[in-house]
Each structure stands twice: as structure tokens, then as C-alpha cells.
C-alpha positions in Angstrom: 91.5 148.0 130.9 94.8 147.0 132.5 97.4 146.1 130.1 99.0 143.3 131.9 95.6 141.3 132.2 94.6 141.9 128.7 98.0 140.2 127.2 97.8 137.7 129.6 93.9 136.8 128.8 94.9 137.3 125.1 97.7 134.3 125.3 95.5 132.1 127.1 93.0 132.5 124.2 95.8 131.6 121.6 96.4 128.6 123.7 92.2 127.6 123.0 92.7 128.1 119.6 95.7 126.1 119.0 98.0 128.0 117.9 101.3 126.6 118.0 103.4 127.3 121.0 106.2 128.8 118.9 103.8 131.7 117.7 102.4 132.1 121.1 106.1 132.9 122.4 106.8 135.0 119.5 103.4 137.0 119.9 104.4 137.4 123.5 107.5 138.9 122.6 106.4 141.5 120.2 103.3 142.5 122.5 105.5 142.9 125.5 107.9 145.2 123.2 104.5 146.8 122.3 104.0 147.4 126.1 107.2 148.3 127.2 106.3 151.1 124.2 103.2 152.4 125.9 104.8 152.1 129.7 107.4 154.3 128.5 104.4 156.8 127.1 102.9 156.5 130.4 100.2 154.5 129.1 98.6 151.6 131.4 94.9 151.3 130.2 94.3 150.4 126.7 91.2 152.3 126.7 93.4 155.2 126.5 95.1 154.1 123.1 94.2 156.0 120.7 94.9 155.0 116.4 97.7 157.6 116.5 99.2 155.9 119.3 99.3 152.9 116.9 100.5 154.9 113.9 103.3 156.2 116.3 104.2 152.7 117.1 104.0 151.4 113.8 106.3 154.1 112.3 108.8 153.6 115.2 109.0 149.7 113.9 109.1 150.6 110.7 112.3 153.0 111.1 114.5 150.0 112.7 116.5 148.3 110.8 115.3 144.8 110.7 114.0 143.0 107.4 109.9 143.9 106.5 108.8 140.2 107.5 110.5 141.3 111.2 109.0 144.6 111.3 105.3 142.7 110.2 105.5 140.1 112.9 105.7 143.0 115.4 102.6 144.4 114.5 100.4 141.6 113.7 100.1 140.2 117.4 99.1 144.5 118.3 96.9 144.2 115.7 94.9 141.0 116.7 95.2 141.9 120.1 92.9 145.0 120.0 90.6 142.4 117.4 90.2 140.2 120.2 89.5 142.9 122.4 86.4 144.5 120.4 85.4 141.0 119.4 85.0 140.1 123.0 83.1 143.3 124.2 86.3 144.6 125.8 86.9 147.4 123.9 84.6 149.2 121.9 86.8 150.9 119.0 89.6 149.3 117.7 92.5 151.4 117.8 94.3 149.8 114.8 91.5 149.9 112.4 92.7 150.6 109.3 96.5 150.1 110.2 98.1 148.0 107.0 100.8 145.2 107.8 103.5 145.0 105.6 102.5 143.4 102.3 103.3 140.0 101.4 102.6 140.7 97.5 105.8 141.2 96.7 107.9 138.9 99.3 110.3 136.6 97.9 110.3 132.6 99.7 113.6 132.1 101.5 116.1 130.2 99.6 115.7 126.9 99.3 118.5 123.9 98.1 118.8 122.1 95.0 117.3 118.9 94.8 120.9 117.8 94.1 121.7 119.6 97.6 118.7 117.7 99.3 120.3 114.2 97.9 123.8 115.2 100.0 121.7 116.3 103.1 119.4 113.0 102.8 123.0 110.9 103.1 124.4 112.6 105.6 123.1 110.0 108.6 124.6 107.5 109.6 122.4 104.5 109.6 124.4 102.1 111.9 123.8 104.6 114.9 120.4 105.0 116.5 119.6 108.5 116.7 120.9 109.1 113.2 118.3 106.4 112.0 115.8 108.1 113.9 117.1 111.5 112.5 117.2 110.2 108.9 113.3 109.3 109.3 112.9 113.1 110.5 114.3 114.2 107.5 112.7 112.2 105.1 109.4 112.6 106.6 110.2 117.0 106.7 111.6 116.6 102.9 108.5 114.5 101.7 105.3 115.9 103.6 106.1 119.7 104.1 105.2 119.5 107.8 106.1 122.1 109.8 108.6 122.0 112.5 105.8 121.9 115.3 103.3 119.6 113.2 106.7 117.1 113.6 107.3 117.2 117.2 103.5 117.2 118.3 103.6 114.5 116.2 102.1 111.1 118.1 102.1 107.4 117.0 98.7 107.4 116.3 99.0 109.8 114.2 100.7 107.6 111.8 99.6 104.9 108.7 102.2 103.1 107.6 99.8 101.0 105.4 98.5 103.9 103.8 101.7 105.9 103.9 100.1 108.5 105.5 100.4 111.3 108.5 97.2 113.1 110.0 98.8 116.0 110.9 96.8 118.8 113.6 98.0 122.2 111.9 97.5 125.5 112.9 94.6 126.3 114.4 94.0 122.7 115.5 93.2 122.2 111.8 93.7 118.6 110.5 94.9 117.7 107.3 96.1 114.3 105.9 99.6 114.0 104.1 101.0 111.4 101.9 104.5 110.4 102.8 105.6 108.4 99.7 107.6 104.2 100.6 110.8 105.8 101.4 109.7 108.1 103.9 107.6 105.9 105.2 110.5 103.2 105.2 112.4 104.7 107.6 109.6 105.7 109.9 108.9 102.4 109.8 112.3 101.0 110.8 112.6 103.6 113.3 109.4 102.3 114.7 110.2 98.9 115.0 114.1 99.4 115.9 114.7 102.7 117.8 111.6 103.9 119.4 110.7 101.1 121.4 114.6 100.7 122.9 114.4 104.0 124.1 110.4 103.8 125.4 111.3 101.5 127.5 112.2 104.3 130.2 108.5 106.1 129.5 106.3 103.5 128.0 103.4 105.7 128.5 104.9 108.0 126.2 103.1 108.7 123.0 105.3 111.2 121.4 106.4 109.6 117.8 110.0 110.8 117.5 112.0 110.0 120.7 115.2 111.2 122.6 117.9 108.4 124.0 116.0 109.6 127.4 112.4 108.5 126.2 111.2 112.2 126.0 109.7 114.0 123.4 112.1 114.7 121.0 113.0 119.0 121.2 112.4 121.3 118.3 116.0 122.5 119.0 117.8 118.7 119.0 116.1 118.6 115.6 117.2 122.1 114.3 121.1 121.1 115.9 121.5 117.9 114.1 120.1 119.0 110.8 122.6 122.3 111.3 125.7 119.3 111.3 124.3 117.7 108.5 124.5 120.6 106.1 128.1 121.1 107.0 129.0 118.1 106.5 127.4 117.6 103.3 129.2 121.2 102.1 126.0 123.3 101.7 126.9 126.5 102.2 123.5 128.2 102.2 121.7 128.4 105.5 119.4 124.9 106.1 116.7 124.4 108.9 113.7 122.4 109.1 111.5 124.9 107.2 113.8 124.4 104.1 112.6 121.0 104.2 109.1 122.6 103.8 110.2 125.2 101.4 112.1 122.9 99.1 109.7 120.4 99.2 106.6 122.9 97.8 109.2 124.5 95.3 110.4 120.8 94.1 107.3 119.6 93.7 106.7 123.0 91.8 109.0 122.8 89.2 107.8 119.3 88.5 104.6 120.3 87.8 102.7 120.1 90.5 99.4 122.3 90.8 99.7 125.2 93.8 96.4 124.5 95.1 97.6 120.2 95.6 101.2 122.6 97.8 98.5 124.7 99.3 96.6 121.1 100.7 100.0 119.7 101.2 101.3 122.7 103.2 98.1 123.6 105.5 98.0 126.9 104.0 94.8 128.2 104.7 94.9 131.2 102.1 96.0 130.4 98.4 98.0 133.6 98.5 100.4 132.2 101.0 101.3 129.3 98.6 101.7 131.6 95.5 105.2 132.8 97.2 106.3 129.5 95.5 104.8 130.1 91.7 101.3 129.5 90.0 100.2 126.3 87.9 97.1 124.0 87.0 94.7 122.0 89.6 95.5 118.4 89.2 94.4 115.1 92.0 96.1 115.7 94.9 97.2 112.0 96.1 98.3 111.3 92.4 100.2 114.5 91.7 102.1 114.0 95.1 103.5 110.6 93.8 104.1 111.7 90.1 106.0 114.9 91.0 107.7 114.8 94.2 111.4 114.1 93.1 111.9 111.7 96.3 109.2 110.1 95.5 108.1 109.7 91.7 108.7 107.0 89.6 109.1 104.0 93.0 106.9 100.8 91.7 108.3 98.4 93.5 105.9 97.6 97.3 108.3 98.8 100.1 108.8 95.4 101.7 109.7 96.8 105.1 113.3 97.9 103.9 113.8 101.9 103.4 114.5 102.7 100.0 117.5 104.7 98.3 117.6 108.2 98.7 117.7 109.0 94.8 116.1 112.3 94.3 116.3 113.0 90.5 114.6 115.5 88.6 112.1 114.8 86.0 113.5 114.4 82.5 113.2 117.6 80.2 109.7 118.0 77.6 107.4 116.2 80.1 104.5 117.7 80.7 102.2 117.4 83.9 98.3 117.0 81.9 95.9 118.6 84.4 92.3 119.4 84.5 91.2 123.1 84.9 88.6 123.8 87.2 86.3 127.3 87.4 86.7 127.3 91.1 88.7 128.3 94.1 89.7 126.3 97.0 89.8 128.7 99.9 
């Protein structure tokens, strides 16, 4: 089977499955290092790899000095590769059968901020100019759903509920989930809505991308990872910020409030609990409930959002206050 043809075949099938196109170009990457590999061994026809062929490969990755996460993502798209290709009939031994990724058991979660760090970073725009209003939504949204980086900019107006204060967000693997986005969130998305989108659709008005450049285009993952990059200096956080802290802060937050890791796995789109457990391990609770009674940006707002965004207090809970919970005998895959 020609080497070329199967990658390209395999990325096309990704694309079906909805995987985000971030992971499709990093899977590229890694399985063209992977072929560059076998070219270099004079090896053209994957019928021709054989598992120590693999073993060799892995043991190369493993002896460069990049972290273990780096050295897993290179040999996860090999692996699923040769899955897809004895799942389809392609192939009819898998060549990386028994081949281990690194384990995740042990992985520490990136850093995340303080949630007095997230209070400086929530202030940082300025709310007399357009795109900072629109970028103070993006934040606030990121801080107070989780979403991932791509779940934001695939993000369309439809997809949003402002009277439920809600987002139905398509996840990975085209999976869909619903997320609460608490009143101040959901404040600014609303002004931004009503006083910045709709100035700059006027150039695209069939556009029905949510967040917006000054152009009417889809707003760019990288516009989204620059401005938040001048926010953190300006706020003095010396720690490394980028839209994933927003996820990662948010889940570890919520955490130390109290909330129950199988309500961060929902929230997060994780489809396997062990993912979430990077974070830490408490008891199940209601999901919609424990969103608004531990989320620090969110808990403790009465008052209906009458259309004006809220402060952006975030303060912790106060010390000897327990989340009460309900134990269940089951698991939620």
C-alpha cells in the first residue's frame, strides 16, 4: 500500500469524523515525520512495516529531547493510522499492536493562574473600544464555559441562548454538549451582540460566524491567542497564559470550590473520566446547579442580568463551606 495515498485517505477520514482542524494539522505533521522516517529506511509500502519497524521508531522519539506529552503526540497519529488501516480491510496485521503511548497516569495539568490572576486578566479590556468589548466577551465566555479554543471560533450565532445562558457547543468528534455560561458571561456576549457584531457584519451579512473581525470574517484562532498574549502582560502575570488556561483554570477553580469531577468532565467534553482526573477527584453533584454554586465568576449573582454585563469579581468561596453532594454507585463514561 503506497504511503502517500494511505496518509492522505487517513486525513480525509479525520475530516468525516470531525476532528478539529488543529489535530488534523498536528496529526499531519507527526505522520509526515513518521514517513520521512520510513523513506529514509527505504520503506514505501506499508505492507512492508513490520512491529520492529515501529519499536525502532518509537525508541528513536523517545531518545529526543522533547517533553513525554511531545514524544506521545508523535506516536499516537502512527498508531491510529495502521488502526484505521486494519479496520478498513487495508491492512491485515497491525504493525503497532501492542505498542504503549506514553502514560498519562502520572502527567501533571499545565499551570494554571490564580483566581486573583484571572480577576487582573478579566480587566484588562478596554470597554470603550470595539474589539476589546468583543474580546472581553471571548474571555469571559473561555473563563466561564471551558470551551476549547476551536469549540470558540467554530462557534455560530445559533449556537447561542442568551435566555437560557447557554452555548451548544459541537466538540470533538462532532459531539454536542450544552454549557452554562453564568449572567456575566452571558452579559457581554450579549452586548457584543447587539453593539459590535452587527457594525462589523455589515460587510458579510451572510456571515454566521459568532465572534467577528473589524473585516466581518471569522474571527482567527491566532487574533484570539495574540490579544489574550497582551493582556497577561499588561496585567503583570508572569506565568505563560493562552486560551487553554482559560479551560484549565476554569475546571481547577471550579475544583477547589467543590465541584464534582464528573459535572468538569460534562463541562469539558471529556469523553474519558481519566482525562478530567488530571485536575483532582471529588463527589457527583447536579450539574447545572453545581456550575452556578461553584464557579468563582459566577457563584453567589441573584440579581436578573438586565441586559448590562456584570462586574468581573471573581472571589473565592469563604473557608469551612462545604459542597453537600449525593453519591451515586455508577460511572458516567
Amino acid at each position: 500500500m503506497d504511503l502517500f495515498v494511505a496518509v492522505a485517505e487517513y486525513k480525509k477520514q479525520l475530516k468525516v469524523r470531525g476532528y478539529a482542524q488543529s489535530t488534523i494539522d498536528a496529526y499531519t505533521h507527526n505522520l509526515n515525520l513518521f514517513k520521512r522516517y520510513l523513506q529514509a529506511n527505504e520503506l514505501f509500502d506499508l505492507r512492508k512495516v513490520t512491529h520492529q519497524v515501529i519499536v525502532d521508531y518509537q525508541q528513536k522519539v523517545v531518545a529526543e529531547p522533547i517533553s513525554m506529552e511531545s514524544k506521545a503526540h508523535k506516536i499516537r497519529p502512527v498508531k491510529r493510522l495502521f488502526e484505521y488501516l486494519t479496520q478498513t480491510h487495508r491492512l491485515l496485521i497491525n504493525p503497532t499492536e501492542g505498542i504503549v503511548e506514553t502514560s498519562r497516569k502520572n502527567r501533571k495539568p499545565a499551570a494554571v493562574i490564580s483566581v486573583d490572576e484571572m480577576k487582573k486578566l478579566l480587566d484588562q479590556p478596554n470597554l470603550s473600544l470595539r474589539p476589546h468589548l468583543r474580546n472581553k466577551a471571548i474571555i469571559e465566555v473561555l473563563y466561564a464555559t471551558g470551551i476549547r479554543l476551536d469549540e470558540l471560533v467554530s462557534l455560530n450565532v445559533y449556537q447561542v441562548d442568551l435566555k437560557d445562558k447557554v452555548l451548544h457547543i459541537q466538540g470533538k468528534g462532532r459531539k454536542e454538549r450544552v454549557v452554562p455560561m453564568g449572567k456575566r458571561a452571558a452579559g457581554y456576549l450579549k452586548e457584543y451582540l447587539e453593539k459590535i457584531r452587527p457594525w462589523w457584519a455589515r460587510r458579510s451579512p451572510k456571515e454566521r460566524s459568532l465572534f467577528l473581525n473589524h473585516h466581518g470574517q471569522p474571527l482567527s484562532r491566532d487574533s484570539v491567542q495574540a490579544f489574550i498574549r497582551k493582556y497577561r502582560l499588561s496585567a503583570g502575570i508572569k506565568k505563560p497564559v493562552s486560551p487553554h488556561t482559560f479551560r484549565r483554570s476554569c475546571a481547577t477553580h471550579m475544583l477547589q470550590q467543590g465541584a464534582d469531577i464528573r459535572y468538569i468532565q460534562k463541562l469539558l467534553g471529556h469523553r474519558h473520566l481519566s482525562t478530567t482526573q488530571i485536575y483532582t477527584k471529588v463527589v457527583p453533584t447536579e450539574v447545572k446547579e453545581t456550575h452556578n454554586k461553584t464557579h468563582p465568576g459566577i457563584r453567589g449573582q441573584k440579581s436578573e442580568n438586565r441586559g448590562q454585563p456584570a462586574t468581573s469579581s471573581v472571589e473565592p468561596k469563604k473557608e469551612g463551606r462545604k459542597q453537600k453532594t449525593k453519591k451515586r454507585g455508577h460511572h458516567e463514561d
